[in-house]
Structures are given as C-alpha cells and as structure tokens.
PDB file of N, CA, C and O in Angstrom, chain B, residues numbered from 101:
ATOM      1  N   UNK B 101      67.381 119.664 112.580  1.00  0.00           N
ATOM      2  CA  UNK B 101      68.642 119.842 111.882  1.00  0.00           C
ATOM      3  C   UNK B 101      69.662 120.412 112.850  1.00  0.00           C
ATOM      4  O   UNK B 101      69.215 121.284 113.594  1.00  0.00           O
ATOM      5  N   UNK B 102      70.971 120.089 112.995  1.00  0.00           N
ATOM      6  CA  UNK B 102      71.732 120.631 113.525  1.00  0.00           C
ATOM      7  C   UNK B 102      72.401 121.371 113.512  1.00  0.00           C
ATOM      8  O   UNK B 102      72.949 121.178 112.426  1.00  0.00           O
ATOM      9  N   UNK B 103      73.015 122.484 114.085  1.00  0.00           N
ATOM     10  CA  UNK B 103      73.771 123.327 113.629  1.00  0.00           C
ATOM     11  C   UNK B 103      75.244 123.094 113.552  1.00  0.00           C
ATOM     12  O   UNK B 103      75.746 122.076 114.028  1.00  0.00           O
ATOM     13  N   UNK B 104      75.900 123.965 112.997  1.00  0.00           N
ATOM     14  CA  UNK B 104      77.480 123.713 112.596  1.00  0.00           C
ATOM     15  C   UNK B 104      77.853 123.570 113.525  1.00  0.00           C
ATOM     16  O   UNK B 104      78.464 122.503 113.588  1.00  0.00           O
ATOM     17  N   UNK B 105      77.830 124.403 114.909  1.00  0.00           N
ATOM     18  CA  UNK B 105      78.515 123.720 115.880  1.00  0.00           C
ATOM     19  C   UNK B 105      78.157 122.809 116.308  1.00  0.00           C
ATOM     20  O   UNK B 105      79.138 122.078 116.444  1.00  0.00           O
ATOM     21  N   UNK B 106      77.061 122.203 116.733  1.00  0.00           N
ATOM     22  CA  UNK B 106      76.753 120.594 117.276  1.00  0.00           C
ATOM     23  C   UNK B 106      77.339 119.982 116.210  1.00  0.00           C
ATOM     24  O   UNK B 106      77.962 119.052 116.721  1.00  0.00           O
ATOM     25  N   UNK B 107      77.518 119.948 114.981  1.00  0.00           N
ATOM     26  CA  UNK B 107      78.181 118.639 113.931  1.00  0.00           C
ATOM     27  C   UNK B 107      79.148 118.107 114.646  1.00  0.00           C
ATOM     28  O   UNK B 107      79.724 118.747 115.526  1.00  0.00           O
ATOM     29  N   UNK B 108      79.459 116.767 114.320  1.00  0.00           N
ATOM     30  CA  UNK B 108      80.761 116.093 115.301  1.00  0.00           C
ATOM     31  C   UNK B 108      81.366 115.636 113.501  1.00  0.00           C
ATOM     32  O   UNK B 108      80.839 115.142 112.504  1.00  0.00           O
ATOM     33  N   UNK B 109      83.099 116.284 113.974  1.00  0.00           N
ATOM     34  CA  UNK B 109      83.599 116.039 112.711  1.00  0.00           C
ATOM     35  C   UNK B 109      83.388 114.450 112.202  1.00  0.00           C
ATOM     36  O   UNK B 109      83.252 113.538 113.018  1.00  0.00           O
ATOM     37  N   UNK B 110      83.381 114.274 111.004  1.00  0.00           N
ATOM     38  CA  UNK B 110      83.325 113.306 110.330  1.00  0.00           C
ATOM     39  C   UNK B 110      84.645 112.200 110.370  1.00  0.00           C
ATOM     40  O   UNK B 110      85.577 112.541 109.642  1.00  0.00           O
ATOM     41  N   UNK B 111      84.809 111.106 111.019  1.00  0.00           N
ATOM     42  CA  UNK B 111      85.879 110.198 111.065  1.00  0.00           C
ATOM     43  C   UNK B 111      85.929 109.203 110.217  1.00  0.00           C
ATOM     44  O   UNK B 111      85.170 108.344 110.666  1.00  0.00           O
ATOM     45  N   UNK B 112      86.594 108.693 108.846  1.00  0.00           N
ATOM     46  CA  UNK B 112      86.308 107.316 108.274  1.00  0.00           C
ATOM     47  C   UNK B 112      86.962 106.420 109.368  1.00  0.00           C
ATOM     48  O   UNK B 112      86.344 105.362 109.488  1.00  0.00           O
ATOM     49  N   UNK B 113      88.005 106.533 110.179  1.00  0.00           N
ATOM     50  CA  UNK B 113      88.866 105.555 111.650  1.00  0.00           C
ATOM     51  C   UNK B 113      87.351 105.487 112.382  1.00  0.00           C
ATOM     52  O   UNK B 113      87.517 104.537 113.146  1.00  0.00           O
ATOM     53  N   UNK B 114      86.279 105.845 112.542  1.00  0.00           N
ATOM     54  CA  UNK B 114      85.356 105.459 113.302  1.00  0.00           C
ATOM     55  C   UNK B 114      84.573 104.190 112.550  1.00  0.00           C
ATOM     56  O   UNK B 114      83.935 103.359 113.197  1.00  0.00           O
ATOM     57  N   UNK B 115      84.686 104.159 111.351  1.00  0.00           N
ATOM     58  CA  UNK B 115      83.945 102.891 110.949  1.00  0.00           C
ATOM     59  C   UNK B 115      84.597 101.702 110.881  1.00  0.00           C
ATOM     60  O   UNK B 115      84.158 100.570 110.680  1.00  0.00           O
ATOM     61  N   UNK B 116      86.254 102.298 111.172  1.00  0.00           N
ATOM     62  CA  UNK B 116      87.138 100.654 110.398  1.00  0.00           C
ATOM     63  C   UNK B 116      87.381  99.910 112.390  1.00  0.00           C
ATOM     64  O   UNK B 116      87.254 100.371 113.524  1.00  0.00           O
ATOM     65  N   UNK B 117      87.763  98.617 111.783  1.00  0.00           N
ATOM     66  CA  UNK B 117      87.702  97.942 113.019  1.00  0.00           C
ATOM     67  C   UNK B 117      88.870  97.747 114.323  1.00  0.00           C
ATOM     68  O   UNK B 117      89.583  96.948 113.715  1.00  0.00           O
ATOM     69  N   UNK B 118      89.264  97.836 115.087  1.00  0.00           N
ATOM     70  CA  UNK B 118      90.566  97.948 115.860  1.00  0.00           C
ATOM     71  C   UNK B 118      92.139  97.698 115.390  1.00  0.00           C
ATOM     72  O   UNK B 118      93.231  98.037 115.846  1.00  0.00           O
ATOM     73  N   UNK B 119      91.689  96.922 114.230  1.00  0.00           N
ATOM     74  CA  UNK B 119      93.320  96.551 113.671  1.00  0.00           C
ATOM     75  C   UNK B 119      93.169  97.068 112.585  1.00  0.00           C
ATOM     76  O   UNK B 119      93.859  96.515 111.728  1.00  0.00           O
ATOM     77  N   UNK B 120      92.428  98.089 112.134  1.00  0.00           N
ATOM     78  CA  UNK B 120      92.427  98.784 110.929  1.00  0.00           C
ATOM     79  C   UNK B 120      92.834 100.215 111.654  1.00  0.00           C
ATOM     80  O   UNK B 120      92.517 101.070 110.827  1.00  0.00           O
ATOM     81  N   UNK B 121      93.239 100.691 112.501  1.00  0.00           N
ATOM     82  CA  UNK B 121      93.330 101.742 113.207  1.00  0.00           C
ATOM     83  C   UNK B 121      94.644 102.344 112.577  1.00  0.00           C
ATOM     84  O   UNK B 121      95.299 101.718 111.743  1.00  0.00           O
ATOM     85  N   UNK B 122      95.027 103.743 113.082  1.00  0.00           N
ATOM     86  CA  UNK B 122      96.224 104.520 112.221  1.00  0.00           C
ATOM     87  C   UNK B 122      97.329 104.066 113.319  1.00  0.00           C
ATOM     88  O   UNK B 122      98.476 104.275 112.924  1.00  0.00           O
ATOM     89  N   UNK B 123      97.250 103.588 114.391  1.00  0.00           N
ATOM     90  CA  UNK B 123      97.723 103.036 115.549  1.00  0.00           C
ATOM     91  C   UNK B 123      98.335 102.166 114.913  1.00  0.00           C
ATOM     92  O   UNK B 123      99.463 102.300 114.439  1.00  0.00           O
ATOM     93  N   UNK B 124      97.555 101.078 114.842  1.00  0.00           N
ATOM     94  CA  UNK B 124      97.963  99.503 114.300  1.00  0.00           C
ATOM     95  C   UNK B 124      98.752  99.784 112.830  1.00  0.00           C
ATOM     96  O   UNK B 124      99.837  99.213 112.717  1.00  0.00           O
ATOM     97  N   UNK B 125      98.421 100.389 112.005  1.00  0.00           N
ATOM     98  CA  UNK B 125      98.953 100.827 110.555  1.00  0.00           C
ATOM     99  C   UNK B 125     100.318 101.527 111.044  1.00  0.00           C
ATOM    100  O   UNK B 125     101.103 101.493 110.096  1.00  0.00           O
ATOM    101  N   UNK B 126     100.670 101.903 111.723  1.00  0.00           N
ATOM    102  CA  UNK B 126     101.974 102.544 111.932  1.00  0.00           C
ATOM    103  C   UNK B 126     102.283 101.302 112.705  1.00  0.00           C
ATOM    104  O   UNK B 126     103.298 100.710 112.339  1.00  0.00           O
ATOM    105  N   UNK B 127     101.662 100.830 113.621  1.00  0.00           N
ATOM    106  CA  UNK B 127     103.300  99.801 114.625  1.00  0.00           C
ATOM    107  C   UNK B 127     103.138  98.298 113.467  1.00  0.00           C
ATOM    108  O   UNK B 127     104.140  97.584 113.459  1.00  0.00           O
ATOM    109  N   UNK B 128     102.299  97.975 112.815  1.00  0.00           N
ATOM    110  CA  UNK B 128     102.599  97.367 111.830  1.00  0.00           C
ATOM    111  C   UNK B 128     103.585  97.183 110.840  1.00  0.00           C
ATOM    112  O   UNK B 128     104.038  96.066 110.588  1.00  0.00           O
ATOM    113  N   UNK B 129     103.985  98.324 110.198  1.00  0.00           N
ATOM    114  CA  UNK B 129     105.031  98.863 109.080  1.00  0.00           C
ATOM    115  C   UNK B 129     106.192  99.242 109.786  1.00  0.00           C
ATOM    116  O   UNK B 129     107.334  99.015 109.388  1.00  0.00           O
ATOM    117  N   UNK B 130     105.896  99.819 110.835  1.00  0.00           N
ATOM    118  CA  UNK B 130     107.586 100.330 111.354  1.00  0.00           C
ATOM    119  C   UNK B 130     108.028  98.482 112.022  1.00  0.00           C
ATOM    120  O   UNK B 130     109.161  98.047 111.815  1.00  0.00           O
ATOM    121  N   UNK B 131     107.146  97.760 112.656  1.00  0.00           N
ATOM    122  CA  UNK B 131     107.810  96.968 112.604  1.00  0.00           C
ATOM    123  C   UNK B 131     108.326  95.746 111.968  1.00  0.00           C
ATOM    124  O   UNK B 131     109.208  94.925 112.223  1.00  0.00           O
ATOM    125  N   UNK B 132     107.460  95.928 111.057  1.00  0.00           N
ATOM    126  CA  UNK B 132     108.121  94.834 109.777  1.00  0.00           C
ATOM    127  C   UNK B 132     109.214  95.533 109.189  1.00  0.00           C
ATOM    128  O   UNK B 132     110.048  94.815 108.636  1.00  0.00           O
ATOM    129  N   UNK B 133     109.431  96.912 109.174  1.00  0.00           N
ATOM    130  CA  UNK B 133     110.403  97.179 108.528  1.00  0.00           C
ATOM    131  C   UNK B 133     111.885  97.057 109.417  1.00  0.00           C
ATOM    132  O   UNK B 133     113.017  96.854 108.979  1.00  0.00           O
ATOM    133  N   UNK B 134     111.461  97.246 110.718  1.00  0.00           N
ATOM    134  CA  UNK B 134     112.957  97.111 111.720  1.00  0.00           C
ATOM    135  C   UNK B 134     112.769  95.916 111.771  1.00  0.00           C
ATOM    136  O   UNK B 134     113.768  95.443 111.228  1.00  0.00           O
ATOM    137  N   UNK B 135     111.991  94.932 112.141  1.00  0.00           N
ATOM    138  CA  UNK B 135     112.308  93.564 111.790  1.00  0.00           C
ATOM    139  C   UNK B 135     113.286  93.299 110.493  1.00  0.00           C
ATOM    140  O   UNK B 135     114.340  92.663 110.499  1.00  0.00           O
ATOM    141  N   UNK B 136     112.783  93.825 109.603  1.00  0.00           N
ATOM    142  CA  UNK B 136     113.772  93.079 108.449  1.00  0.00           C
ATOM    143  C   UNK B 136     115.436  93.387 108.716  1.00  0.00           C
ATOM    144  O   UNK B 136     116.369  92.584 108.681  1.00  0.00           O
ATOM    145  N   UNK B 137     115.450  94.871 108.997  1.00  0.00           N
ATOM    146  CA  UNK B 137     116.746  95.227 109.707  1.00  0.00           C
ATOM    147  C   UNK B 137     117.578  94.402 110.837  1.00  0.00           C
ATOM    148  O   UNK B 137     118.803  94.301 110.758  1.00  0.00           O
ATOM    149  N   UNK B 138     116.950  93.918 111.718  1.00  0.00           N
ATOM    150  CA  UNK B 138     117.377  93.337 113.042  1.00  0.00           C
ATOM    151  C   UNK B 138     117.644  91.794 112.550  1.00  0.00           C
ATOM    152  O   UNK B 138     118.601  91.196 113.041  1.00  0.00           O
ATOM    153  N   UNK B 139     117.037  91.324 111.849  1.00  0.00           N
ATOM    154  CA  UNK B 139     116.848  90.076 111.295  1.00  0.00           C
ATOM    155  C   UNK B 139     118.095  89.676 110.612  1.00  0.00           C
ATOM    156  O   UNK B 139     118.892  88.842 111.041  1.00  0.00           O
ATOM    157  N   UNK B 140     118.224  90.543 109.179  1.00  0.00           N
ATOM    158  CA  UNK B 140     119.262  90.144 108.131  1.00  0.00           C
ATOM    159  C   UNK B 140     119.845  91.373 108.266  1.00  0.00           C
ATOM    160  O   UNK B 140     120.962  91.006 107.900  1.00  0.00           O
ATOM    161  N   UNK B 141     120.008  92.685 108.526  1.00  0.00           N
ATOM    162  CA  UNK B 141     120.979  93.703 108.879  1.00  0.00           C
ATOM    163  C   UNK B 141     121.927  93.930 107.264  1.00  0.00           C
ATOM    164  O   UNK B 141     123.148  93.833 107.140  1.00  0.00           O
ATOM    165  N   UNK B 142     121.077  94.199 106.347  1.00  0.00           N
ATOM    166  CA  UNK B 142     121.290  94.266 105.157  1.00  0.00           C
ATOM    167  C   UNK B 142     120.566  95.527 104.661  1.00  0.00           C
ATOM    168  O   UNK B 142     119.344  95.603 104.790  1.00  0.00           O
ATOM    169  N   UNK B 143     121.185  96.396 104.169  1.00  0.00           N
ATOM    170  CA  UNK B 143     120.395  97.619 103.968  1.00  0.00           C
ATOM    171  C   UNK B 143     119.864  97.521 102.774  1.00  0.00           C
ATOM    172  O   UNK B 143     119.093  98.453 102.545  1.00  0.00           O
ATOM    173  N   UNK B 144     119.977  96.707 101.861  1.00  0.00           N
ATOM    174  CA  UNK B 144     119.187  96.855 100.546  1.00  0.00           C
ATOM    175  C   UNK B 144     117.695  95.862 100.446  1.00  0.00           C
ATOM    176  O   UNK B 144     116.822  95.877  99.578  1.00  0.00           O
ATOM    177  N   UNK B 145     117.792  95.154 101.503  1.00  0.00           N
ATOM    178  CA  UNK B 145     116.733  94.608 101.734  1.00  0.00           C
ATOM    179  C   UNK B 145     115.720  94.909 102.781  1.00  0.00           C
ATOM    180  O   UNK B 145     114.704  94.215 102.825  1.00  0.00           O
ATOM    181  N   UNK B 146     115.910  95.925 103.668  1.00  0.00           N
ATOM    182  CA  UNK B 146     115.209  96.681 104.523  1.00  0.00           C
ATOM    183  C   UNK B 146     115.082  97.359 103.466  1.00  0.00           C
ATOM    184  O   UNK B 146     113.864  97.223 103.581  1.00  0.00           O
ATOM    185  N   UNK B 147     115.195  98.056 102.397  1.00  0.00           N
ATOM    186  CA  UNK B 147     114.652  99.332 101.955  1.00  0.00           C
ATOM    187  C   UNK B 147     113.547  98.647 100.547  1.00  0.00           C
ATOM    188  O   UNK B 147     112.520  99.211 100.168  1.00  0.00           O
ATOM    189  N   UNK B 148     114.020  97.521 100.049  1.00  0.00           N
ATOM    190  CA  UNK B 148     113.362  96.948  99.295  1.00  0.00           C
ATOM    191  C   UNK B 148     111.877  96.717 100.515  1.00  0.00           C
ATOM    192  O   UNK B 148     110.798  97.233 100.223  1.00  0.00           O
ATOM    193  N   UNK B 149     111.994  96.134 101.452  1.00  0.00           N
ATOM    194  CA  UNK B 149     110.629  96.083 102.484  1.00  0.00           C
ATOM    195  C   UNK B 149     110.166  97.165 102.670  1.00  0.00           C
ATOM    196  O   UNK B 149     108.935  97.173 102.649  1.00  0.00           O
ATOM    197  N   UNK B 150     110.760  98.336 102.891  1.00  0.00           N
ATOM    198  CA  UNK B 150     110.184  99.762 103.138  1.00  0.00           C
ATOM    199  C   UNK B 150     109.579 100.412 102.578  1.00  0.00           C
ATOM    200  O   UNK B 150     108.838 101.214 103.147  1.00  0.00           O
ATOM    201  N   UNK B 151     109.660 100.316 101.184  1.00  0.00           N
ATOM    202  CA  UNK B 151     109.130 101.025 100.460  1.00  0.00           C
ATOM    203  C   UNK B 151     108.228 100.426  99.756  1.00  0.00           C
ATOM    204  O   UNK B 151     108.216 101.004  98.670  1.00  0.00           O
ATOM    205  N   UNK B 152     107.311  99.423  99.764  1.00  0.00           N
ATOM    206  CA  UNK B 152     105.670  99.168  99.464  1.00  0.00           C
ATOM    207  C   UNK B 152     105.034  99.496 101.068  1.00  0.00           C
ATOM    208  O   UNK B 152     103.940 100.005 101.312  1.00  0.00           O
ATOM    209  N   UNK B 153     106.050  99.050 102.038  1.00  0.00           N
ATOM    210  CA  UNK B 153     105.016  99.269 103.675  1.00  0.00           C
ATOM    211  C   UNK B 153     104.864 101.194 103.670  1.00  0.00           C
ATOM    212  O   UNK B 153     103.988 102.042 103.844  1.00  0.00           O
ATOM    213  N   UNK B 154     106.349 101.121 103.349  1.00  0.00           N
ATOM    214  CA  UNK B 154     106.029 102.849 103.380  1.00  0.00           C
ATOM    215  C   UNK B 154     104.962 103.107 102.122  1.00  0.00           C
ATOM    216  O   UNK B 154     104.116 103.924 102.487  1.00  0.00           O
ATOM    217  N   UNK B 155     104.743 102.647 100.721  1.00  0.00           N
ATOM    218  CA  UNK B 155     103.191 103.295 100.035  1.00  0.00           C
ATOM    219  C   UNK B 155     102.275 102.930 100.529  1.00  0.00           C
ATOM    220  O   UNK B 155     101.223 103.513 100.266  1.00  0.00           O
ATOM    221  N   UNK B 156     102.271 101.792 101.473  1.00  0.00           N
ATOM    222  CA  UNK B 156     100.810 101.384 101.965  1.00  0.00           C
ATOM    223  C   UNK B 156     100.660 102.324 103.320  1.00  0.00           C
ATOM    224  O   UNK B 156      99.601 102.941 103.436  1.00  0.00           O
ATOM    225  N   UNK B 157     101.456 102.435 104.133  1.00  0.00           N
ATOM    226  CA  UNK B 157     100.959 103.342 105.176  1.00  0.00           C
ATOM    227  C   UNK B 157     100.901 104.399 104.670  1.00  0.00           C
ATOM    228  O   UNK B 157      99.825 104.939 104.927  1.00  0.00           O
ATOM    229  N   UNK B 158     101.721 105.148 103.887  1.00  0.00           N
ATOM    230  CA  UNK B 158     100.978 106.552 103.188  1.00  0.00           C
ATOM    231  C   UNK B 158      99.704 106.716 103.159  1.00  0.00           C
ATOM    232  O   UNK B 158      98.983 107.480 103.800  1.00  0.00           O
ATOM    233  N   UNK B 159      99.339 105.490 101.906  1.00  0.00           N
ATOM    234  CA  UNK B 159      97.811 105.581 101.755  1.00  0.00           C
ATOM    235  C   UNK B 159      97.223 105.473 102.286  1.00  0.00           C
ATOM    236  O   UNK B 159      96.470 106.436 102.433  1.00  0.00           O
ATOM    237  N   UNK B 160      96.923 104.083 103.204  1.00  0.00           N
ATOM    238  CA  UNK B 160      96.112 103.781 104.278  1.00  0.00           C
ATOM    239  C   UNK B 160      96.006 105.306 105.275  1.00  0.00           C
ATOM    240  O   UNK B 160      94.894 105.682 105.647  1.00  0.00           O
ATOM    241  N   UNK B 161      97.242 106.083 105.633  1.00  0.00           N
ATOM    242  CA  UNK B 161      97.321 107.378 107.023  1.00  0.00           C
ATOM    243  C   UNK B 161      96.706 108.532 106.350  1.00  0.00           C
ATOM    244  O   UNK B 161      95.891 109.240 106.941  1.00  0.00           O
ATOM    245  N   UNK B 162      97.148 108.796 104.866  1.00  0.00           N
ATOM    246  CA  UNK B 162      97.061 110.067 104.725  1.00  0.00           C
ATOM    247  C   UNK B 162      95.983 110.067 102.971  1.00  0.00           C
ATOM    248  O   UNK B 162      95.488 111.194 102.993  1.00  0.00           O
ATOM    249  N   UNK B 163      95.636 109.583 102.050  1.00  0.00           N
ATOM    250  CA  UNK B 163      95.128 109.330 101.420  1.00  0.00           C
ATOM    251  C   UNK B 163      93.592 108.986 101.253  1.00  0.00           C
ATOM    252  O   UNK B 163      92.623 109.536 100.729  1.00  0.00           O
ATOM    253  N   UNK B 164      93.884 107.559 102.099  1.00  0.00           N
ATOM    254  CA  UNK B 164      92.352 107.060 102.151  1.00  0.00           C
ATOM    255  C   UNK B 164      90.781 107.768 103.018  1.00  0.00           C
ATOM    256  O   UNK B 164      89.570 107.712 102.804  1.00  0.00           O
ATOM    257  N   UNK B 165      91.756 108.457 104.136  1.00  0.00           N
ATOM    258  CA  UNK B 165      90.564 108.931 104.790  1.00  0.00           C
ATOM    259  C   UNK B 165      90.341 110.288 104.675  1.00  0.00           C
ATOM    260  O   UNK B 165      89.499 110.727 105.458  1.00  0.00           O
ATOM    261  N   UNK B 166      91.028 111.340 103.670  1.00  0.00           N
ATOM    262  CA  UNK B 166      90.586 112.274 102.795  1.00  0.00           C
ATOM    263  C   UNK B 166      90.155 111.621 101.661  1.00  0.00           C
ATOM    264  O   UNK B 166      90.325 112.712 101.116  1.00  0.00           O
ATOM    265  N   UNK B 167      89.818 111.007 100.893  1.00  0.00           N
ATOM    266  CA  UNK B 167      89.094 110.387 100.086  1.00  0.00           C
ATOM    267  C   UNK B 167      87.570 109.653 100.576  1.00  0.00           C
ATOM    268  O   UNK B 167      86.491 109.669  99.984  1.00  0.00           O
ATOM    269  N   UNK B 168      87.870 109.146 101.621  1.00  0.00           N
ATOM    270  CA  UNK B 168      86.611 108.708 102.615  1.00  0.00           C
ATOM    271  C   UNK B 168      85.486 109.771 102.277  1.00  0.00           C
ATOM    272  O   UNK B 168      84.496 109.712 101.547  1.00  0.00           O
ATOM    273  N   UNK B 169      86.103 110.940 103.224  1.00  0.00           N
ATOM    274  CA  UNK B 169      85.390 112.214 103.740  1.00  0.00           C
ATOM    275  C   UNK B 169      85.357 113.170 102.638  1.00  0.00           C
ATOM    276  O   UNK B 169      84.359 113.888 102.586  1.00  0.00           O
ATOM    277  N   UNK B 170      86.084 113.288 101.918  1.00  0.00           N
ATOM    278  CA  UNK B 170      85.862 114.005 100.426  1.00  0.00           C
ATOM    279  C   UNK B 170      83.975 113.507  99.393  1.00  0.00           C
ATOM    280  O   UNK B 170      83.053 114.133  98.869  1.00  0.00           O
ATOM    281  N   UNK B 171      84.430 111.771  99.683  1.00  0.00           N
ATOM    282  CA  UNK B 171      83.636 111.290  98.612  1.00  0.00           C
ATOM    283  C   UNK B 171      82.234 111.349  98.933  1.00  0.00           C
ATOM    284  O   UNK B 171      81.391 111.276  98.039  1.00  0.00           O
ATOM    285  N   UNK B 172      81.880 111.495 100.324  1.00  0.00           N
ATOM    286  CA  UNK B 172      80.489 111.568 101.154  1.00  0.00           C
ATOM    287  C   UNK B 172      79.783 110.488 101.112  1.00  0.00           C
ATOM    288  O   UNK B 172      78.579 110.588 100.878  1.00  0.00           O
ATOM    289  N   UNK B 173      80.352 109.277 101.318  1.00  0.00           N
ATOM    290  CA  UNK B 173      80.414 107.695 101.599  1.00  0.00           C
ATOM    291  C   UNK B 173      79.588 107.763 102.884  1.00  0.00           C
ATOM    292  O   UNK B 173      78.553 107.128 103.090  1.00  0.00           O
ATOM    293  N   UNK B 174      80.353 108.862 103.955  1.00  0.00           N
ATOM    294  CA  UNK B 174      80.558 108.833 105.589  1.00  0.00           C
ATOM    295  C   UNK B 174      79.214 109.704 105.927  1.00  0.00           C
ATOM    296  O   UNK B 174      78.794 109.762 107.083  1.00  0.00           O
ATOM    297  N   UNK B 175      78.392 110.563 104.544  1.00  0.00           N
ATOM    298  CA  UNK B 175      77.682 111.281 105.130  1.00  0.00           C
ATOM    299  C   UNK B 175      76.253 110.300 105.407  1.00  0.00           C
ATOM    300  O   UNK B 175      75.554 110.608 106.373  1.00  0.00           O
ATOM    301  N   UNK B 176      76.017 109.622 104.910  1.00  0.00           N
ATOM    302  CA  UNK B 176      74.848 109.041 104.994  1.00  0.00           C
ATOM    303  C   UNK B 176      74.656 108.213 106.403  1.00  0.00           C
ATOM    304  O   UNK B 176      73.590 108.049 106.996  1.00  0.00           O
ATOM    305  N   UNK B 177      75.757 107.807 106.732  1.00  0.00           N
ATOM    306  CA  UNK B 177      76.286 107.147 108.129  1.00  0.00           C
ATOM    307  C   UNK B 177      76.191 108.460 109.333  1.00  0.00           C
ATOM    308  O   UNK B 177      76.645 108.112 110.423  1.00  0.00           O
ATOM    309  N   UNK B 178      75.932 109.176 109.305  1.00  0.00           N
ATOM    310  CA  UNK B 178      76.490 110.094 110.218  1.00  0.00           C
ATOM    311  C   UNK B 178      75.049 110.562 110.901  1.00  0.00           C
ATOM    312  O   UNK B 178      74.984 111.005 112.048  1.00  0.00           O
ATOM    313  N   UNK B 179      73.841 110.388 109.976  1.00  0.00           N
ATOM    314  CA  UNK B 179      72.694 110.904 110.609  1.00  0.00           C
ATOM    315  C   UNK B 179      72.180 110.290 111.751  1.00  0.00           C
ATOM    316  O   UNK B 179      71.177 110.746 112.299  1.00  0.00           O
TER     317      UNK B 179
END
C-alpha cells in the first residue's frame, strides 16, 4: 500500500486522448469564436457563437474533471 506521499494526484486529462486535452478545448473555442468575429465582424453573432463554446469549455475545463475525480470512476484505474 502506498503512502500519501507516494500517491500521484489523480488526473481525468490523463485518460482523455490528445484532442480531448484542456489545451485543445481552449484553442478550439477561442478560435471559433474570433473566427466568427474576423469572418462576419458582427457582434451579435460572435456572441450568439460564444456562448454555447463558452458553456462547453466551462464544462469540459472546470466541471467535468471535478466530477471525474469526485465520482471515483479514476480510482479503480489508478492501481
């Protein structure tokens, strides 16, 4: 058994695959959203785009992988 300090924190980003990364999830959304800007340069339609990319990167950055590690999905993986 290991002790608390040898534990290596628990990552759900260690199981998902390179384009599931918090990396890729951010240059994804920021750039579909300045795309839409640069594109049609219409502010009601950049913000209409922004705001499902902005609930999905919420969730996907800050949501899902406290829920991961909350639910103990990750613990059985970890031994």
């Amino acid at each position: 058994m290991k002790s608390v300090s040898e534990k290596k924190a628990i990552s759900a980003w260690d199981y998902k695959p390179w384009w599931c990364q918090p990396w890729s999830i951010l240059l994804t959304g920021t750039s579909l959203i300045s795309g839409s800007w640069f594109l049609l340069k219409t502010v009601w339609i950049t913000v209409l785009v922004a705001i499902p990319l902005l609930a999905w990167m919420g969730f996907f950055l800050l949501v899902w992988p406290k829920l991961m590690v909350s639910s103990g999905a990750l613990d059985s993986h970890s031994d």
